[in-house]
N, CA, C and O of each residue as an XYZ file, in Angstrom:
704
protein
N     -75.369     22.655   -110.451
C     -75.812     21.297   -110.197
C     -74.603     20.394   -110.035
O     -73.440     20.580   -110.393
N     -75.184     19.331   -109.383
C     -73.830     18.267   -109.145
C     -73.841     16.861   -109.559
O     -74.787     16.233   -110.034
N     -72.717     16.482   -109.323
C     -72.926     14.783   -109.793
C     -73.088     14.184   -108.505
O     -72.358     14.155   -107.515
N     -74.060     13.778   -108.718
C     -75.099     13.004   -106.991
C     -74.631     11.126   -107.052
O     -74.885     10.296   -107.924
N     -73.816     10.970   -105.632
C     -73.588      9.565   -104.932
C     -74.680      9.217   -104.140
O     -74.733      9.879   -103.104
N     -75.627      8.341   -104.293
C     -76.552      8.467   -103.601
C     -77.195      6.752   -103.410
O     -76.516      5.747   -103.624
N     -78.754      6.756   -102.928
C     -78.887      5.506   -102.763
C     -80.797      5.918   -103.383
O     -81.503      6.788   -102.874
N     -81.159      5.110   -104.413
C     -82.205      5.404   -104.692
C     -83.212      4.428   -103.526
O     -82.889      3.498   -102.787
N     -84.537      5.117   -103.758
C     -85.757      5.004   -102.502
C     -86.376      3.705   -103.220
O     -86.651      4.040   -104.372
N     -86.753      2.165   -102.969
C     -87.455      1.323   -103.843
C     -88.727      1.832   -103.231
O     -88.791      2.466   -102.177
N     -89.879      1.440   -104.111
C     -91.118      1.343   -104.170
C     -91.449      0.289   -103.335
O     -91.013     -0.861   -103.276
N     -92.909      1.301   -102.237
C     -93.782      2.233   -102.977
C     -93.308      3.365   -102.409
O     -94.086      4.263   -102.734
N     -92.189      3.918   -101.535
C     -91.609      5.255   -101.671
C     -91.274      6.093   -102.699
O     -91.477      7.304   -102.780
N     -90.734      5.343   -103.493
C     -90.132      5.822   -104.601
C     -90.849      7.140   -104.950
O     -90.603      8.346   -104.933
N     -92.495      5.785   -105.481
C     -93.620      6.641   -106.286
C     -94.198      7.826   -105.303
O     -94.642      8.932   -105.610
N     -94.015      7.127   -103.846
C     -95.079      8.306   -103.033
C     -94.102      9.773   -103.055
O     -94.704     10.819   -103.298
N     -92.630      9.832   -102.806
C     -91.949     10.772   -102.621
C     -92.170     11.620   -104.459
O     -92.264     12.846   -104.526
N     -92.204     11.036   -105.319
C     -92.910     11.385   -106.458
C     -94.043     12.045   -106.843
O     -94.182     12.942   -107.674
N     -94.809     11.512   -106.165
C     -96.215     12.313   -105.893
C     -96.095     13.396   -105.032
O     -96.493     14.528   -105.307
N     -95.559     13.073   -104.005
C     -96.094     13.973   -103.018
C     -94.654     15.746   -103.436
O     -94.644     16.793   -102.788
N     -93.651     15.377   -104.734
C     -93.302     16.380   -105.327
C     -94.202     17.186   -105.738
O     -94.547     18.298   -105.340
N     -94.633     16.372   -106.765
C     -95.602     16.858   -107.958
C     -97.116     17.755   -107.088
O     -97.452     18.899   -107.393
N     -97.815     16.918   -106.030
C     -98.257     17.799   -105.219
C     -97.575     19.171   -104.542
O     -98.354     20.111   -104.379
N     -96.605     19.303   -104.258
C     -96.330     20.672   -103.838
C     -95.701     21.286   -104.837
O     -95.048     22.287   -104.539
N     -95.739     20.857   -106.217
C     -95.581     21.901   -107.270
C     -96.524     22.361   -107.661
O     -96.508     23.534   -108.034
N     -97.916     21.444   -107.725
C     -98.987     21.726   -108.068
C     -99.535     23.019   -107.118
O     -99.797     24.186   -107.411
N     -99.575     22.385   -106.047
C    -100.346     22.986   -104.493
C     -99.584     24.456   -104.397
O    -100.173     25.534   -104.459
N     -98.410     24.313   -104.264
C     -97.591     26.039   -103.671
C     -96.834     26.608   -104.715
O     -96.160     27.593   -104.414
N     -96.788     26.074   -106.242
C     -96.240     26.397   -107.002
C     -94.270     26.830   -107.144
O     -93.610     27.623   -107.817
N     -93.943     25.708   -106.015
C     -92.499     25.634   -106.402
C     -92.375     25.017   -107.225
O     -93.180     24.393   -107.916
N     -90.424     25.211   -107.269
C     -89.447     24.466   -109.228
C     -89.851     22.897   -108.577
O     -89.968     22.196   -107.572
N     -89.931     22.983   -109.753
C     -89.529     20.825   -109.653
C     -88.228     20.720   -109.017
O     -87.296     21.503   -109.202
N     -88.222     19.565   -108.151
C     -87.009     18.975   -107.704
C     -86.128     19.037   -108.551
O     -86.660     18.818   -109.639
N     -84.880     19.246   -108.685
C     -83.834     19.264   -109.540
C     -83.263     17.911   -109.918
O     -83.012     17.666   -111.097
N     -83.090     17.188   -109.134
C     -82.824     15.821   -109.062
C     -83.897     14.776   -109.166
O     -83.779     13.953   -108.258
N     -85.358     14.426   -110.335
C     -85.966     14.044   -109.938
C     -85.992     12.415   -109.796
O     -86.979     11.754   -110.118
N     -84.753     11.833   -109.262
C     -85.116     10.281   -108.644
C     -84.999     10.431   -107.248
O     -83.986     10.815   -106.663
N     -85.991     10.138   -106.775
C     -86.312     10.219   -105.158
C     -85.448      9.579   -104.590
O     -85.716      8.396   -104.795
N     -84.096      9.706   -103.679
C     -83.024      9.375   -103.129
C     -83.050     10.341   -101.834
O     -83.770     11.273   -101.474
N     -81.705      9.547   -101.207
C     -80.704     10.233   -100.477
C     -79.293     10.348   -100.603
O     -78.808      9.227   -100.456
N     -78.435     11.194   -100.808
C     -77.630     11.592   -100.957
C     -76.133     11.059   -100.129
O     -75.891     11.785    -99.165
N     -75.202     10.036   -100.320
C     -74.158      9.969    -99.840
C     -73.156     10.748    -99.796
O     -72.465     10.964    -98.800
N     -72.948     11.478   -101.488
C     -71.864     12.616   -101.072
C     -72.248     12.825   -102.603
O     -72.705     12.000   -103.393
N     -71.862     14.460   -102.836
C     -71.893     15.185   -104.012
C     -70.670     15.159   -104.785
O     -69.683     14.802   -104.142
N     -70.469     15.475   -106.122
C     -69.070     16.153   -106.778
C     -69.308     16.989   -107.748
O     -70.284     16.688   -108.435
N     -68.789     17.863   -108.015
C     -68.742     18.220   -109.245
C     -69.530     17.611   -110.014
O     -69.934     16.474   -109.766
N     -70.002     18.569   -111.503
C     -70.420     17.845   -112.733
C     -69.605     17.483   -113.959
O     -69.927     16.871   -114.977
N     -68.060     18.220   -113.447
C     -67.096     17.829   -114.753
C     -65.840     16.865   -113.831
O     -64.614     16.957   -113.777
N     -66.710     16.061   -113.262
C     -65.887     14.617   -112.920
C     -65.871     13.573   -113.705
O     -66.830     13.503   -114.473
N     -64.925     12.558   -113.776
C     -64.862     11.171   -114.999
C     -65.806     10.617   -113.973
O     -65.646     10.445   -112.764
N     -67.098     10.321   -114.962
C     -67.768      9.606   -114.203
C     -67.796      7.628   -114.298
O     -68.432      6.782   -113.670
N     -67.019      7.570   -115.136
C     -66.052      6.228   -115.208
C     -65.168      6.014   -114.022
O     -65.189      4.975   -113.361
N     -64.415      7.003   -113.786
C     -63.169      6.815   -112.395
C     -64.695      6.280   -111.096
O     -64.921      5.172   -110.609
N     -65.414      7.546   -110.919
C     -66.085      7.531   -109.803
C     -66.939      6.477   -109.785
O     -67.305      6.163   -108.653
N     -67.447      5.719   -110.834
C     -68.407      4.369   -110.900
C     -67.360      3.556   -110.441
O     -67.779      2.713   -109.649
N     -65.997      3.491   -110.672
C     -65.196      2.348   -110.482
C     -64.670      2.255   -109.168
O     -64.427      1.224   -108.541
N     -64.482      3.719   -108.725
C     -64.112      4.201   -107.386
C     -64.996      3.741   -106.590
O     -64.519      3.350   -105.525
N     -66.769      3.574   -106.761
C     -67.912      3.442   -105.511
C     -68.159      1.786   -105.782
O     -68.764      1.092   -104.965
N     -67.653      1.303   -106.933
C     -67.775     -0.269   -106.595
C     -66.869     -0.762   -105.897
O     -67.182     -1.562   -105.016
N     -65.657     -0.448   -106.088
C     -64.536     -1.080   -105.438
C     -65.093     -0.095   -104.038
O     -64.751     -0.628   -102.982
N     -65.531      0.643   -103.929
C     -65.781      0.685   -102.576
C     -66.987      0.102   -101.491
O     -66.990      0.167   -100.262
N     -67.954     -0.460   -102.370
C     -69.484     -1.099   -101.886
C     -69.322     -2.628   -102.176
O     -70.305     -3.328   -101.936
N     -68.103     -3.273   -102.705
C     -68.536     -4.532   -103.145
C     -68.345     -5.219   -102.240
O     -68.978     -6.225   -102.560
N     -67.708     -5.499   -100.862
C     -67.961     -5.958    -99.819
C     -69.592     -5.601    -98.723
O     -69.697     -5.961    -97.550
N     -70.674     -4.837    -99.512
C     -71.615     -4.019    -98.618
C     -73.278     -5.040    -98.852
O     -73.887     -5.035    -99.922
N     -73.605     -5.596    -97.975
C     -74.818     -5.902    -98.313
C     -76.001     -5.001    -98.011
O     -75.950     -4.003    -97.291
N     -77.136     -5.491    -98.678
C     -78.511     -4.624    -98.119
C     -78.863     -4.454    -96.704
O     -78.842     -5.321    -95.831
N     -79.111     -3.519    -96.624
C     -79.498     -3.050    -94.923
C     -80.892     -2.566    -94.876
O     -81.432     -2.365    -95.964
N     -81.561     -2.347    -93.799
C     -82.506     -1.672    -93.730
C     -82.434     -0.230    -93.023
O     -81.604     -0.208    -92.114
N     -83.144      1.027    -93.243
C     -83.100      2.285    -93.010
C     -84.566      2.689    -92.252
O     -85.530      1.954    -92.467
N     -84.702      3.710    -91.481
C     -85.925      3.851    -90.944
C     -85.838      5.654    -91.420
O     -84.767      6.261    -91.405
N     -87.304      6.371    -91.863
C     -87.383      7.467    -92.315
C     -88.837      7.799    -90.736
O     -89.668      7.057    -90.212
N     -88.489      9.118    -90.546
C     -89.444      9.843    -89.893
C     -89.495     11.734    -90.119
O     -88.635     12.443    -90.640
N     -90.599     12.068    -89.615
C     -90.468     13.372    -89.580
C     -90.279     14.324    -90.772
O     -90.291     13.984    -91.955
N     -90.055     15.887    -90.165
C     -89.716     16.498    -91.440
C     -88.521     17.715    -91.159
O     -88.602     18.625    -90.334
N     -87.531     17.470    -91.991
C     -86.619     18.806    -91.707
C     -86.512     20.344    -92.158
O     -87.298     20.935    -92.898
N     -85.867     20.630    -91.814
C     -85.004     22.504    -92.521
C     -84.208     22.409    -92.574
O     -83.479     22.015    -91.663
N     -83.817     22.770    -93.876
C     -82.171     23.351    -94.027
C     -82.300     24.621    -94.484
O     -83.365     24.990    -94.979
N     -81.078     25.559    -94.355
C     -81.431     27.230    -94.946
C     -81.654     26.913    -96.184
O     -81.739     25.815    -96.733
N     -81.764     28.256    -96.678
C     -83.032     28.121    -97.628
C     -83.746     27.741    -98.004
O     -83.781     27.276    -99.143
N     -85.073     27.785    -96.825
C     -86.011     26.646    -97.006
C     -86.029     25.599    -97.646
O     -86.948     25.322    -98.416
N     -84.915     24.771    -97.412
C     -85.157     23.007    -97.785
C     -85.947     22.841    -97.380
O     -86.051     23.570    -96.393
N     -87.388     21.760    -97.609
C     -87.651     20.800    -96.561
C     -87.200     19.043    -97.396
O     -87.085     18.640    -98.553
N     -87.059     18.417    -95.965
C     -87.061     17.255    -96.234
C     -87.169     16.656    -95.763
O     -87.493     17.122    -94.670
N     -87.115     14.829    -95.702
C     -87.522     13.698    -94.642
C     -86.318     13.558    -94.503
O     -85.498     13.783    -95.393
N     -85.943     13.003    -92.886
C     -84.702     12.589    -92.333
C     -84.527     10.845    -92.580
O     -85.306      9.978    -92.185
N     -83.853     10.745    -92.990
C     -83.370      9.067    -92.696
C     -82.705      8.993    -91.199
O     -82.283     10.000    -90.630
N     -82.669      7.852    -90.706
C     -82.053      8.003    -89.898
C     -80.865      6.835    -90.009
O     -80.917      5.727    -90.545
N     -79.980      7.374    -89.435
C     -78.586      7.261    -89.509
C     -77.761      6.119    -88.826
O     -76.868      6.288    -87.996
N     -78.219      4.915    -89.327
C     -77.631      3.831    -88.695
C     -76.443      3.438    -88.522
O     -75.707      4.274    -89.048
N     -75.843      2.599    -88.058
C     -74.314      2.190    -88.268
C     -73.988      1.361    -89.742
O     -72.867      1.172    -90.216
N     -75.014      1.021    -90.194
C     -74.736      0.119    -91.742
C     -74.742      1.408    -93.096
O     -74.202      1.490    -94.199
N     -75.533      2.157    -92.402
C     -75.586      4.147    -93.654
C     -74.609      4.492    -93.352
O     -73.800      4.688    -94.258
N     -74.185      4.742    -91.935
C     -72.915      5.806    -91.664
C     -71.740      5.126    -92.324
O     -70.924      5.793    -92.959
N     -71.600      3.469    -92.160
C     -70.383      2.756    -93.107
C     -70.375      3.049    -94.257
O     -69.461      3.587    -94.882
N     -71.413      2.711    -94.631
C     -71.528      2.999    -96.165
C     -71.226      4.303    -97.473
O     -70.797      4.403    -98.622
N     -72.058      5.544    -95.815
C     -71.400      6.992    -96.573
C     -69.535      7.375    -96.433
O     -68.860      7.850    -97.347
N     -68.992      6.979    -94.936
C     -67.732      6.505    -94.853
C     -67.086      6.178    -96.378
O     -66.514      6.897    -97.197
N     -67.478      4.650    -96.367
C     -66.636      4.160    -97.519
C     -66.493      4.689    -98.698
O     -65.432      5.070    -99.193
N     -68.006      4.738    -99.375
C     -68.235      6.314   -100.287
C     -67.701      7.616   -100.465
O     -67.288      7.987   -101.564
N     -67.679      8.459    -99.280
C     -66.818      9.601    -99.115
C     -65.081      9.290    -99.197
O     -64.351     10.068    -99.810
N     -64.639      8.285    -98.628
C     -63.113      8.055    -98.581
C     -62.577      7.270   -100.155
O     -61.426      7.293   -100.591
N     -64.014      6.473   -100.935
C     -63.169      6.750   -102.111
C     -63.644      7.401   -103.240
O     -63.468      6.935   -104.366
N     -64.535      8.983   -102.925
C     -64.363      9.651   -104.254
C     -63.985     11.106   -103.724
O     -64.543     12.109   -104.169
N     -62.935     11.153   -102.678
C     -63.135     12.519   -101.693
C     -62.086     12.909   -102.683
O     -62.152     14.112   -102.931
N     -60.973     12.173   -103.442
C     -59.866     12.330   -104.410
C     -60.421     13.445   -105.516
O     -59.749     14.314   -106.071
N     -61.655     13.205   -105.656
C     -61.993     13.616   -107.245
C     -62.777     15.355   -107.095
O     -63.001     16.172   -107.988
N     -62.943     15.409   -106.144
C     -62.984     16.925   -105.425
C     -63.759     17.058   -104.353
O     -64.555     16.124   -104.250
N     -63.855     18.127   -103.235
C     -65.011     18.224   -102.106
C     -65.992     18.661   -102.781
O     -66.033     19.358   -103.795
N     -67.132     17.999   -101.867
C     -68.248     18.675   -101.664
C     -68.898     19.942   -102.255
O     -68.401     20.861   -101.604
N     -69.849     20.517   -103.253
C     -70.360     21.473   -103.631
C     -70.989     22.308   -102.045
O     -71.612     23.363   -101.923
N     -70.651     21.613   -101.310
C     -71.226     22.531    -99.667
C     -71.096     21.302    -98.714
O     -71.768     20.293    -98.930
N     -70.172     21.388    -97.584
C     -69.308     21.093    -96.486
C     -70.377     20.192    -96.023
O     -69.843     19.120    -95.738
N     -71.845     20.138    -95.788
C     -73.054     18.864    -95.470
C     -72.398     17.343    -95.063
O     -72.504     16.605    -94.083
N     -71.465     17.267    -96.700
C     -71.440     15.837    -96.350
C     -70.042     15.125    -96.196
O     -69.609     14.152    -96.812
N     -69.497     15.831    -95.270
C     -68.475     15.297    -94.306
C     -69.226     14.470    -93.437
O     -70.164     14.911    -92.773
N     -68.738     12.917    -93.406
C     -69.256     12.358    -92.705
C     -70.212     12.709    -90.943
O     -71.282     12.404    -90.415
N     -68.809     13.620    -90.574
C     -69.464     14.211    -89.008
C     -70.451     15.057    -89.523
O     -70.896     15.630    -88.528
N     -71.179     15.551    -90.731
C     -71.691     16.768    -90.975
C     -73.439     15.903    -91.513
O     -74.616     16.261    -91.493
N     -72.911     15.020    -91.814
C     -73.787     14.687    -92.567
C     -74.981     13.991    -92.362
O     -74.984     12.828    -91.960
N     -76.217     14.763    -92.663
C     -77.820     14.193    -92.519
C     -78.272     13.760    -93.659
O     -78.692     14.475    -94.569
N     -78.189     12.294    -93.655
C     -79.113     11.625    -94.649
C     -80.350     12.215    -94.785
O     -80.766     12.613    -93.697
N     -81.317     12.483    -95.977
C     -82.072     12.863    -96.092
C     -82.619     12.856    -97.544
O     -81.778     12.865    -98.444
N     -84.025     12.838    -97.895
C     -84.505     12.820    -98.948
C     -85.636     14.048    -99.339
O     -86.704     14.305    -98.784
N     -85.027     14.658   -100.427
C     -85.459     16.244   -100.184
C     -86.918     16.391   -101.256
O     -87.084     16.187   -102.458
N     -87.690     16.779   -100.306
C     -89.382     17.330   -101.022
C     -89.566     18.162   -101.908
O     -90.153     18.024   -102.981
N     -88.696     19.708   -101.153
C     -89.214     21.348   -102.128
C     -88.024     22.023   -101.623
O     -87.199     21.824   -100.731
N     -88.276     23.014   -102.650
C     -87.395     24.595   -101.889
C     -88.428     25.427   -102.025
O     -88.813     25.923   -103.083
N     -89.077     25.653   -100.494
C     -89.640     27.269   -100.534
C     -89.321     28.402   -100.488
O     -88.509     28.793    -99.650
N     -89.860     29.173   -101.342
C     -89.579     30.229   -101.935
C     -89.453     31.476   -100.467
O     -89.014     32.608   -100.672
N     -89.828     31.101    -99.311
C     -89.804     32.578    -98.543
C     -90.351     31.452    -96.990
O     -90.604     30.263    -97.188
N     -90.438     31.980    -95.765
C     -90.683     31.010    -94.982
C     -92.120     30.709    -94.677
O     -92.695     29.636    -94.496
N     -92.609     32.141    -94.670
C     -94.307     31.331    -94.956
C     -94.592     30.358    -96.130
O     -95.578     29.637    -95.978
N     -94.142     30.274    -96.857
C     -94.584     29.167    -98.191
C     -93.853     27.715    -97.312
O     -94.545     26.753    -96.979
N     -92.323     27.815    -97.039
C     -92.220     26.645    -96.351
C     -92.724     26.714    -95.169
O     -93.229     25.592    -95.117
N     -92.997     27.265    -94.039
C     -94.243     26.645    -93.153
C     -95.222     25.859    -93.731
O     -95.312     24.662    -93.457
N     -95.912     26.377    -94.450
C     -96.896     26.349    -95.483
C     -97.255     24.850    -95.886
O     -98.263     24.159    -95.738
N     -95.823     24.609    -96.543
C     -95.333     23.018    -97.049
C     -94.824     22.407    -95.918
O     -94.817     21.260    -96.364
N     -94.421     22.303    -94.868
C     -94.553     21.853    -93.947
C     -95.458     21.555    -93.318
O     -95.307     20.614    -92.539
N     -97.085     22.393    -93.416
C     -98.134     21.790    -92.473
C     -98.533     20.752    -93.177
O     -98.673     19.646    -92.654
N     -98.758     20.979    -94.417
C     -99.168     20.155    -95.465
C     -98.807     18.753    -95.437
O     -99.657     17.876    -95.282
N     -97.125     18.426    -95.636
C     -96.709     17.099    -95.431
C     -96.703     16.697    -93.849
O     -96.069     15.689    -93.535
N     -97.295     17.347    -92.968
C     -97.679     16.786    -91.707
C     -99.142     15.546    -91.814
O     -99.438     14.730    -90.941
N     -99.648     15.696    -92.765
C    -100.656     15.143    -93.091
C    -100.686     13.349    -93.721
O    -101.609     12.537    -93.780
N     -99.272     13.261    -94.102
C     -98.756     12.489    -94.792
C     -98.299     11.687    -93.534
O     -98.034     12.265    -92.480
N     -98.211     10.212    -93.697
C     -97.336      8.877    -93.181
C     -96.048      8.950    -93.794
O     -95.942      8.680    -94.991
N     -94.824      9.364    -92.951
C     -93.598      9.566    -93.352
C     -92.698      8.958    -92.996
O     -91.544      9.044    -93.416
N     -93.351      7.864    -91.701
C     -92.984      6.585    -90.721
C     -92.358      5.862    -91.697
O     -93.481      5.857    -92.202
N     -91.439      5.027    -92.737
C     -90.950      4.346    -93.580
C     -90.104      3.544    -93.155
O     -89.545      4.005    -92.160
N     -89.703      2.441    -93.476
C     -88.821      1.267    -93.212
C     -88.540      0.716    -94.650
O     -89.514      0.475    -95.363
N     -87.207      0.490    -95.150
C     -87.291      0.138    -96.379
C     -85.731     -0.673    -96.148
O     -85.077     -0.852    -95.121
N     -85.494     -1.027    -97.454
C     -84.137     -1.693    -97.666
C     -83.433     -0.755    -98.750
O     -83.836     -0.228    -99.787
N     -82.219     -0.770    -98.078
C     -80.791      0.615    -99.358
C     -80.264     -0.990    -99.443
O     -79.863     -1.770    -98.580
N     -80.543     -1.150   -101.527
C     -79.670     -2.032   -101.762
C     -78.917     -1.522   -102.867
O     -78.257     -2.421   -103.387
N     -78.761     -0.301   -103.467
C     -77.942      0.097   -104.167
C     -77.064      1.589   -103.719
O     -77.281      1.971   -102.569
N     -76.197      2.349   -104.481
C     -75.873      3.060   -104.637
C     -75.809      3.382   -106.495
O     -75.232      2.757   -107.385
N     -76.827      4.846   -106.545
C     -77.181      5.095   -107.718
C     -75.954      6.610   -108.165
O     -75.587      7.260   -107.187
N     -75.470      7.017   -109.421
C     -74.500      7.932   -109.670
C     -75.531      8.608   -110.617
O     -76.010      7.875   -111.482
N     -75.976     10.014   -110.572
C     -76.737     10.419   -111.337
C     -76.099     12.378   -111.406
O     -75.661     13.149   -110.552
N     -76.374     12.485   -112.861
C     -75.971     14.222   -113.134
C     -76.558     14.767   -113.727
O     -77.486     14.160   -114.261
N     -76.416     16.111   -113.988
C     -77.650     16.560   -115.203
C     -76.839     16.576   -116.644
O     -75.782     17.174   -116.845
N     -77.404     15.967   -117.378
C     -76.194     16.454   -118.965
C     -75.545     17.648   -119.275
O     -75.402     18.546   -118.445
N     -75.145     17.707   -120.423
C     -74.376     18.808   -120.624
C     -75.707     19.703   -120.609
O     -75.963     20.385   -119.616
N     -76.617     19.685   -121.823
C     -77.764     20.145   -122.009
C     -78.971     19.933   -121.402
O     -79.553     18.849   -121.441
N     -79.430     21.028   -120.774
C     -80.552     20.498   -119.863
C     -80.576     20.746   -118.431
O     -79.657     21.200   -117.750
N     -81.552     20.451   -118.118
C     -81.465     20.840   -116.587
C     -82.267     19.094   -115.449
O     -82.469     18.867   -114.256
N     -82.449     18.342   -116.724
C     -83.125     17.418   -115.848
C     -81.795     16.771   -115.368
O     -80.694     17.224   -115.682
N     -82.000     15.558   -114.496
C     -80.716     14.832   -114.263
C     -80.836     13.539   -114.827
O     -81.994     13.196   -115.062
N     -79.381     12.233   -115.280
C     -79.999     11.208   -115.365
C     -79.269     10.296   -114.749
O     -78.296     10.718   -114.123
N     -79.535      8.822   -114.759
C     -78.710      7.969   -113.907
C     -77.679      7.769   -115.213
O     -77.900      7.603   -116.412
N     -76.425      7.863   -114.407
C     -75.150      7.408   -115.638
C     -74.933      5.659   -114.685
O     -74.407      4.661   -115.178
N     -75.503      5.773   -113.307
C     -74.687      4.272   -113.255
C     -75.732      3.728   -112.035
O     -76.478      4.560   -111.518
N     -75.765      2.545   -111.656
C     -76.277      2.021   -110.637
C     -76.072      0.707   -109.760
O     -76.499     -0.445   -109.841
N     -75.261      1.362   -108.920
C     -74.401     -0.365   -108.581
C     -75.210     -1.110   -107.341
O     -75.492     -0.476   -106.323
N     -75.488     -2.213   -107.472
C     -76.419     -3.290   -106.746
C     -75.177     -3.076   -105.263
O     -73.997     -2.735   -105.339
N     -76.009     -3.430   -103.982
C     -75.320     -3.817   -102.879
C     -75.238     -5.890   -102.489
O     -74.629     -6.310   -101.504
């Protein structure tokens, strides 16, 4: 697991990307999300990073950044059956993951090469299916769903799993 740079989803996404977990744990019997605050991901690190340096590192890097708005559609794949919703990738996200990535790229890369800026698909992740019929499966399913979204990213949230444990929690949350 990693220590997640990210931007949490406000409500009523928040709750629906919440639900509509808990439905495909219920429904196809995958793990719970590992990360369960419904986000998207700016850039990963390690879990034995100072997470003091890196809170201080993503303010001094967002405190010139105001709220923007983001548009969500559709549904993706990544190998091993990820699925997830795409954000799409504006010029006010792409600055933002920029500035983000250039000041905590010091404190180590990436747990997987994704989120190099040129690499990188915003996205907010549903399930991992277990084999590809199960994600087909979960894919027809959230076809059913309004995934059309328009919202406002006014923070950047820093969240890890503790020493003990496997849930994750927020260690920080800086306003835009």
């Amino acid at each position: 697991m990693s220590t997640i740079i990210g931007c949490t989803l406000p409500d009523p996404y928040y709750s629906t990307v919440e639900s509509i977990r808990d439905e495909l744990v219920e429904t196809f019997g995958v793990d719970e999300y590992a990360n369960p605050f419904p986000h998207f991901t700016l850039y990963p690190l390690g879990d034995d990073v100072d997470i003091t340096a890196v809170v201080t590192a993503v303010e001094e890097a967002t405190e010139d950044r105001c709220p923007f708005t983001v548009h969500t559609d559709g549904i993706g794949l990544f190998p091993q059956n990820v699925v997830w919703l795409p954000v799409a990738k504006s010029p006010e996200l792409a600055g933002l993951q920029s500035d983000v990535v250039r000041a905590v790229e010091s404190f180590g890369p990436p747990p997987v090469p994704y989120y190099e800026p040129h690499r990188w698909f915003p996205h907010v992740g549903f399930a991992v299916g277990e084999d590809d019929e199960q994600t087909g499966d979960i894919v027809e399913f959230l076809l059913d769903y309004d995934l059309e979204w328009e919202f406002t990213v006014d923070n950047v949230t820093i969240t890890r799993p503790p020493a003990e444990g496997e849930k994750y929690e927020v260690m920080a949350s800086i306003d835009l």
